[in-house]
N, C-alpha and C positions, 0 to 999 in steps of 0.2 A: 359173225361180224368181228371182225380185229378192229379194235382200240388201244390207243396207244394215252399211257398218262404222265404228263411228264411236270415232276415234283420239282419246284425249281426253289422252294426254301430253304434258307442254308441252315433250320434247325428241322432232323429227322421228324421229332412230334413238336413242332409246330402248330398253328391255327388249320393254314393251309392244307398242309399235310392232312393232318386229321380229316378235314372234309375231302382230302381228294379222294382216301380212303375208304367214305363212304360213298364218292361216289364213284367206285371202282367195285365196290362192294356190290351196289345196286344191277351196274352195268352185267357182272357177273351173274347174278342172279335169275337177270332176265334172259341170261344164255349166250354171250358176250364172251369173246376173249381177250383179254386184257393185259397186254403190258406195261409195267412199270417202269420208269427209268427215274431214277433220281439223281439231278444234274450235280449235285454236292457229291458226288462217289465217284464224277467221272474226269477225263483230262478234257479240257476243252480247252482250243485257243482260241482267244478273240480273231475277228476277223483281222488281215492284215492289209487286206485291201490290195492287193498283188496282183488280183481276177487272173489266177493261173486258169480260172473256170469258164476262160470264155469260150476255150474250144467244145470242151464236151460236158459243160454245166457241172461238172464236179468240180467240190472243192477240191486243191492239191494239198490241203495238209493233213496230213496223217494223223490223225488222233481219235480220239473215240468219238467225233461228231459223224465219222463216214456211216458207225454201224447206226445211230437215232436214225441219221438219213436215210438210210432203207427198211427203218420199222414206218418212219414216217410216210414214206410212198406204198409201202402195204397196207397200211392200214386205214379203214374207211369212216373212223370217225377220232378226233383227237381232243384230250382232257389235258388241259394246263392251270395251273395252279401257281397263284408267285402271292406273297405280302408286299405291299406296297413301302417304295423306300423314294424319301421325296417325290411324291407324285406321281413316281413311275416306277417298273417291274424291277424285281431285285437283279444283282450283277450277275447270279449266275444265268438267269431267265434270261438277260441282256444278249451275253455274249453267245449264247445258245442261238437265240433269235439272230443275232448278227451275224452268224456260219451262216444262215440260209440265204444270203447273200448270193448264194452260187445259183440257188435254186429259181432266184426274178433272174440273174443274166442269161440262165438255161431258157425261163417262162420267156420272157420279152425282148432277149435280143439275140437267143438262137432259134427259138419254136418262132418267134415274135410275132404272139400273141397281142392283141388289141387290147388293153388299159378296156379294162369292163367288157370285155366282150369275150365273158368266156361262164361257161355252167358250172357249176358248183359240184365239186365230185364224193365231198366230205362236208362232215361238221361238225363245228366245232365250239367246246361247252367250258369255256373261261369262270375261274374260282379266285377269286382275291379277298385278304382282308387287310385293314389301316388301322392303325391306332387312333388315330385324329377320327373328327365329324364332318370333316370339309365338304364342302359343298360339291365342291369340284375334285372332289379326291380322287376318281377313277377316269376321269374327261380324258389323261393323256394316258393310261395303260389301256384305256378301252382302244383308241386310235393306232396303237402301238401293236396290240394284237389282231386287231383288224387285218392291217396291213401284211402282218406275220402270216396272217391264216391266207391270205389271196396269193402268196406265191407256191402255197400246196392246194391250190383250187380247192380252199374249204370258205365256209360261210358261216359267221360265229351265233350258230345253233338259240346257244342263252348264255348267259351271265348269271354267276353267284355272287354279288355284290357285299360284304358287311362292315360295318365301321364300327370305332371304340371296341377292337379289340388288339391285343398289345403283347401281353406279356403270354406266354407258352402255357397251353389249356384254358385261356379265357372262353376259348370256344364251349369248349363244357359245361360251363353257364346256361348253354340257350342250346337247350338238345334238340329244335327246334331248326337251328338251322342243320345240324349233321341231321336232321329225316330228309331239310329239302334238299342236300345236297344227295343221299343217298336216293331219291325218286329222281330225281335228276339224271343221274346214273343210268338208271332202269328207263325211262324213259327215252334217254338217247340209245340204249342199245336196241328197241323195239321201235324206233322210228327208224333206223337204220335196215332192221331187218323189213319192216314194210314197205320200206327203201326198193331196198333190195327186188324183195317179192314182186313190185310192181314193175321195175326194170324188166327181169326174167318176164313174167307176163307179157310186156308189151311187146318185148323182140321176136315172143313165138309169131 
């Protein structure tokens, strides 16, 4: 199985970071191939809104979003990771999410694709943490990745949810959550593979 995990905090050891690691760590273990990308190392531009992409779904601008975009169409299951900044996903996580822009005008108005009327081909195992206790603290980056995840026909798997964490290694407090993010890990790469298995199976 190819996984693809994509670090979108602008600090290397970070909360996030840390758990994605474990759950990249997991994924590997259970027999998983795993790439990393960390969006703080790379050039991205925001979307410009230009939709050079109407003809053939690709974005036109050149930067290192083309090569995520074809880890991302390989790969059969995806891990994303962001701290929450106001409410919602950090700017790199943002602008990353905002390239794929290309990828709903390719899904819905070159393929065009029915609004819910499509199988799920991937999935997909979202990791956040917030400083705050808010009630509502993840309402709009859950809705925000949802949406992310249906223009790569994925279906968001599970959620790593934590609050009142803040400052770099708080996570290490509660080793508790780096085991569930790490079974988490393992778990999606072994439902992926029974995935798989049962595909194979059914087409013989």
């Amino acid at each position: 199985m190819n996984i693809i995990a994509i670090f979108g905090s602008p600090r290397v050891n970070g909360n996030t970071a840390l758990l994605l690691k474990q759950a990249v760590k997991g994924a590997r273990e259970a027999g998983a191939h795993v790439e990393e990308i960390f969006l703080r190392n790379l050039k991205i531009s925001p979307c410009l809104e230009i939709y050079g992409c109407k003809t053939t779904g690709r974005c036109v601008i050149q930067d290192d979003f083309q090569k995520v975009q074809d880890l991302l169409l390989a790969s059969d299951g995806i891990m994303l990771a962001s701290p929450i900044f106001f409410y919602s996903v950090s700017a790199h996580t943002k602008i990353f999410m905002d390239r794929c822009q290309s990828l709903w005008v390719k899904k819905y108005w070159i393929d065009q694709v029915q609004f819910g009327k499509w199988e799920p081909k991937r999935k997909g195992l979202f990791i956040s943490v917030g400083a705050t206790r808010g009630k509502k603290l993840f309402e709009g980056p859950l809705l925000t990745v949802k949406f992310f995840l249906d223009v790569l026909d994925a279906e968001l798997w599970r959620s790593l949810l934590y609050r009142g964490l803040d400052f770099e290694g708080d996570v290490l407090k509660h080793p508790e959550y780096l085991s569930e993010a790490f079974e988490a890990g393992k778990v999606l790469a072994r439902t992926l593979t029974q995935q798989e298995n049962f595909t194979d199976t059914y087409l013989q």
